[in-house]
C-alpha positions as CSV (number, residue, x, y, z in Angstrom):
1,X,76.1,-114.1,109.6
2,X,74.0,-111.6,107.7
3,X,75.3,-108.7,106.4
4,X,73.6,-105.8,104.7
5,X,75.1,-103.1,102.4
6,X,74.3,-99.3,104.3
7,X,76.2,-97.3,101.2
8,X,79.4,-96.5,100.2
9,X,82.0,-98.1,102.6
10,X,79.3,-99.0,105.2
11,X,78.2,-102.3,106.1
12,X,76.1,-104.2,108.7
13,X,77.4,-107.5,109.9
14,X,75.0,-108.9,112.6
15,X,75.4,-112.4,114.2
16,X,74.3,-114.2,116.7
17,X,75.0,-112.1,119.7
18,X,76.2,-108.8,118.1
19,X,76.0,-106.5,115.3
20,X,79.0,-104.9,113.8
21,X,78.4,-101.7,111.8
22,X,81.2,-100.1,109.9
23,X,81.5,-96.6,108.4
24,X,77.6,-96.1,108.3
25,X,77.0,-92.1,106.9
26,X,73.5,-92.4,105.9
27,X,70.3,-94.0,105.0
28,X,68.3,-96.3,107.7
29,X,69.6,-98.7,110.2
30,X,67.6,-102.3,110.6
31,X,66.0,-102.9,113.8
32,X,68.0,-105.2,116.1
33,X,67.3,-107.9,119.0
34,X,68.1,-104.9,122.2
35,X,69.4,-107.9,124.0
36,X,72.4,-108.1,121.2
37,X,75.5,-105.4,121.8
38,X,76.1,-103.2,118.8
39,X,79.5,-101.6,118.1
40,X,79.8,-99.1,115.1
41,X,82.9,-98.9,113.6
42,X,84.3,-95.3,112.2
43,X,87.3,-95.5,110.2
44,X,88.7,-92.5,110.2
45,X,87.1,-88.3,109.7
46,X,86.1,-88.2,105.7
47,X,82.3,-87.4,105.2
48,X,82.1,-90.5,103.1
49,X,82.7,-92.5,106.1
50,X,82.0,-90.8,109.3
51,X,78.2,-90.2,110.6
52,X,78.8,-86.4,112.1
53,X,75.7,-87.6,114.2
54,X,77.6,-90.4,116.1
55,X,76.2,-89.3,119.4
56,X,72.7,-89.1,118.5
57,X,73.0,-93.0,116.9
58,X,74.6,-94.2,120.3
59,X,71.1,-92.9,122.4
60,X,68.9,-94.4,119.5
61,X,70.9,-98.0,120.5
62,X,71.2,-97.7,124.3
63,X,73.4,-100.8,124.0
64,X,75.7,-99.4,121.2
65,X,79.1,-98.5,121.4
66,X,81.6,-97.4,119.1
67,X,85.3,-97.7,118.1
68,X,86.4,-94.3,116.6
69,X,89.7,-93.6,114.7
70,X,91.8,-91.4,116.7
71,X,91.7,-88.8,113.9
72,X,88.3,-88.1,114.7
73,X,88.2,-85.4,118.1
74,X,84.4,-84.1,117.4
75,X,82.8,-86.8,119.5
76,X,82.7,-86.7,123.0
77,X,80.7,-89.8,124.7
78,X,81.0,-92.6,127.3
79,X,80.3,-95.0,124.8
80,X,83.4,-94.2,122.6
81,X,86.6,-95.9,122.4
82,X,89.4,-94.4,120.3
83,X,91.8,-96.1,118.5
84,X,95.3,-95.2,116.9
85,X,97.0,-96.8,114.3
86,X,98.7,-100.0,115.2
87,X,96.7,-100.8,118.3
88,X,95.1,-104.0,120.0
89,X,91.9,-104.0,122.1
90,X,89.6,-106.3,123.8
91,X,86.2,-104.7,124.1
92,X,83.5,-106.9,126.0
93,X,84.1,-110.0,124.2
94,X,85.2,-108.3,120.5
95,X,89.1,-108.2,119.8
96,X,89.8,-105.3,117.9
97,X,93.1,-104.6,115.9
98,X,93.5,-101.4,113.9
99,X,96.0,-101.1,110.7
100,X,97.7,-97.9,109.6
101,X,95.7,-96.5,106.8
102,X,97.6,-95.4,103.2
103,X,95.2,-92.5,103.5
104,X,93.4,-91.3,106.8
105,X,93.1,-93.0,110.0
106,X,92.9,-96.9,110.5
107,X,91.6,-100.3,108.9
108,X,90.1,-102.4,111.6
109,X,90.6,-106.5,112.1
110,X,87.6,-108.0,114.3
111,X,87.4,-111.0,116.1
112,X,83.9,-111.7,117.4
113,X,81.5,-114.8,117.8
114,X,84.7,-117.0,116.4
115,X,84.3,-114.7,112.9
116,X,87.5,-112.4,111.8
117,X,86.2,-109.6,110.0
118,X,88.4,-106.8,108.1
119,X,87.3,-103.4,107.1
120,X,89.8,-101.5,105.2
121,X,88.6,-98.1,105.7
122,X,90.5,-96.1,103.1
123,X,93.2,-98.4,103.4
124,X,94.5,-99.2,99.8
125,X,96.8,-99.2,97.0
126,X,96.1,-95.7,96.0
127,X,97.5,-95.6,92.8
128,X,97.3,-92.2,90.4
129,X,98.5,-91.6,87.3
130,X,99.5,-87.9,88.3
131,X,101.5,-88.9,91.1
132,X,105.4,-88.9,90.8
133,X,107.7,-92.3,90.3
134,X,108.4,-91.7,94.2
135,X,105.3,-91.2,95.5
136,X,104.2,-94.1,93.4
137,X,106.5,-96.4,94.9
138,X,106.4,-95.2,98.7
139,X,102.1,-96.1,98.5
140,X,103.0,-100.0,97.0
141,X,105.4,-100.0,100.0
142,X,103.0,-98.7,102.4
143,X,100.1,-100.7,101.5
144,X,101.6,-103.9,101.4
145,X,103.8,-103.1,104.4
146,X,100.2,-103.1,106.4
147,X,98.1,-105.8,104.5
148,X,101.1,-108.2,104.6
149,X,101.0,-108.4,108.8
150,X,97.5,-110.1,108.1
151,X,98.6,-112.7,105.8
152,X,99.1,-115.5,108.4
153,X,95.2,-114.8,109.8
154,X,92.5,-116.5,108.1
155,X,89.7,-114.1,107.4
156,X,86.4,-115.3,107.2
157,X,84.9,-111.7,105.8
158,X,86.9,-108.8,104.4
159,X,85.4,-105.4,103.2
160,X,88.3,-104.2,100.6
161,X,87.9,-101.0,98.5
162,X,87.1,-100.9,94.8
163,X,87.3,-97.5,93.7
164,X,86.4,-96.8,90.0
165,X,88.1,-93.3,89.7
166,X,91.4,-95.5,89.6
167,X,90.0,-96.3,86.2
168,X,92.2,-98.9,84.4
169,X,93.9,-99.5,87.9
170,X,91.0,-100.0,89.5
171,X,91.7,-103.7,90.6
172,X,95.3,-103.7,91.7
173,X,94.5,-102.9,95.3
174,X,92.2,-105.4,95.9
175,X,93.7,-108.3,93.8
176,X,96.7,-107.4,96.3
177,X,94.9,-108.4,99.1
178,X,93.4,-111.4,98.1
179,X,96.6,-112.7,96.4
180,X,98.6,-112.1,100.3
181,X,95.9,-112.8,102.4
182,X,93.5,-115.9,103.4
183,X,89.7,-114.2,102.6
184,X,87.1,-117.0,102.8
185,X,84.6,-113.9,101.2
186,X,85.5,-110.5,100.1
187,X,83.0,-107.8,99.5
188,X,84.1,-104.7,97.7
189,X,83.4,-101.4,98.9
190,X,84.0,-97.8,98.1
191,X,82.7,-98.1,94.8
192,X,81.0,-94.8,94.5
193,X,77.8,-96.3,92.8
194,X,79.1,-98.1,90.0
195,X,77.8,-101.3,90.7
196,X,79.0,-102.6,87.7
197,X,82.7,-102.1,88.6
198,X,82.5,-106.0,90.7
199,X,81.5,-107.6,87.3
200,X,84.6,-105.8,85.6
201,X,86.8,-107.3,88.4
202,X,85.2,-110.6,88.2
203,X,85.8,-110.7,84.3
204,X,89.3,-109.6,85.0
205,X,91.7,-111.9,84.3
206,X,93.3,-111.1,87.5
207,X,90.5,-112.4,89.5
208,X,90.7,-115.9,88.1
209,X,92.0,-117.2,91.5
210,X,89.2,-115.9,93.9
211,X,86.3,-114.7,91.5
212,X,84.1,-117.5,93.3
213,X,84.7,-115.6,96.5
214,X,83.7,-112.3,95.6
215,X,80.1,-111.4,96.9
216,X,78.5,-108.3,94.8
217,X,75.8,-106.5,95.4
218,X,73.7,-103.8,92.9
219,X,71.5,-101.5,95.6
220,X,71.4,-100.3,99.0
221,X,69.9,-102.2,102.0
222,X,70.3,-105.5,99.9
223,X,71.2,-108.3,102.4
224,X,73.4,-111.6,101.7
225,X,73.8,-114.7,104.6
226,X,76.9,-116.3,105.1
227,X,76.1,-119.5,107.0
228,X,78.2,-121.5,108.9
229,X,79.7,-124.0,106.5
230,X,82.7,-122.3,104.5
231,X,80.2,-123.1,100.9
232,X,76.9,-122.1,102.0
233,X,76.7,-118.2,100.8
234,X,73.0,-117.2,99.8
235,X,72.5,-113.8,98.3
């Protein structure tokens, strides 16, 4: 599969018969075979990850459809499926599965072409040194409460949030996931442009375990191929 960075939290996964495109805000969209269906993915209603032009993407891709957090009530179209937290789908041949986010609206598990994709959204450890003892321990709770019900799928691709205003916690999220779960490749996201913040996880000691799994990237529109042996990765 080939899968290009958009910005931010978005991400184009295209295979052999479909494209996937998650949380895509801004910027320019590749140009795709029409003959292969194309689902865009909207986690939930921030601006940082939902295009307030949904509508006018679906008529660009006359083949498009898209799977919309059920937060989200500003779109109105044929070609939209809504989902709530906690909910399972077959769409055309895609199985879709949505998690409850820590934050706003849903993370999304995809089955498609035999490939199990994740896309967190904004759902994460969000951990902050302002916030009480409580609140502290009710969002480990939460988080792990969701990413735990994933930890008997094997994941072949999973799009996990690395947010660098967490400063020195920046990691714990993340290393969560990848400790519980089985990722074959993990791609961080949400980094609000600090590239560098994937070389500080893979030089954390914490990463030791799954470092080689970690794909990083340093600009938008940059493209990596994940072939069909578990080892063959070319960036």
């Amino acid at each position: 599969m080939n899968v290009t960075y958009l910005d931010h939290s978005g991400f184009c996964v295209e295979l052999k018969h479909t494209v996937l495109i998650f949380d895509f805000v801004e910027g320019s969209l590749l140009h795709f075979d029409p003959k292969k269906a194309i689902y865009f993915f909207v986690s939930h209603r921030h601006q940082d990850h939902f295009h307030k032009h949904l509508g006018e993407l679906l008529k660009a891709y006359p083949q498009a459809k898209a799977i919309v957090s059920s937060d989200i009530r500003r779109v109105r179209d044929a070609a939209v499926t809504f989902m709530r937290p906690k909910e399972e789908r077959m769409l055309d041949d895609i199985y879709i599965t949505t998690l409850q986010s820590t934050d706003e609206g849903v993370a999304f598990l995809v089955q498609a072409e035999q490939q199990v994709i994740y896309h967190a959204g904004d759902l994460h450890w969000w951990y902050w040194d302002d916030d009480s003892k409580s609140e502290k321990a009710a969002m480990k709770q939460a988080y792990f409460t969701e990413i735990k019900k994933l930890c008997d799928i094997p994941i072949d691709l999973a799009f996990l949030v690395l947010d660098p205003r967490q400063e020195s916690d920046y990691w714990m999220g993340f290393d969560a996931f990848m400790r519980i779960n089985q990722v074959q490749y993990a791609v961080p996201m949400h980094c609000w442009g600090d590239y560098d913040i994937m070389n500080r996880l893979k030089n954390h000691p914490c990463s030791e375990p799954y470092r080689d799994r970690i794909i990083s990237y340093d600009h938008r529109g940059e493209t990596f191929q994940i072939g069909g042996k578990q080892d063959e990765i070319c960036i």
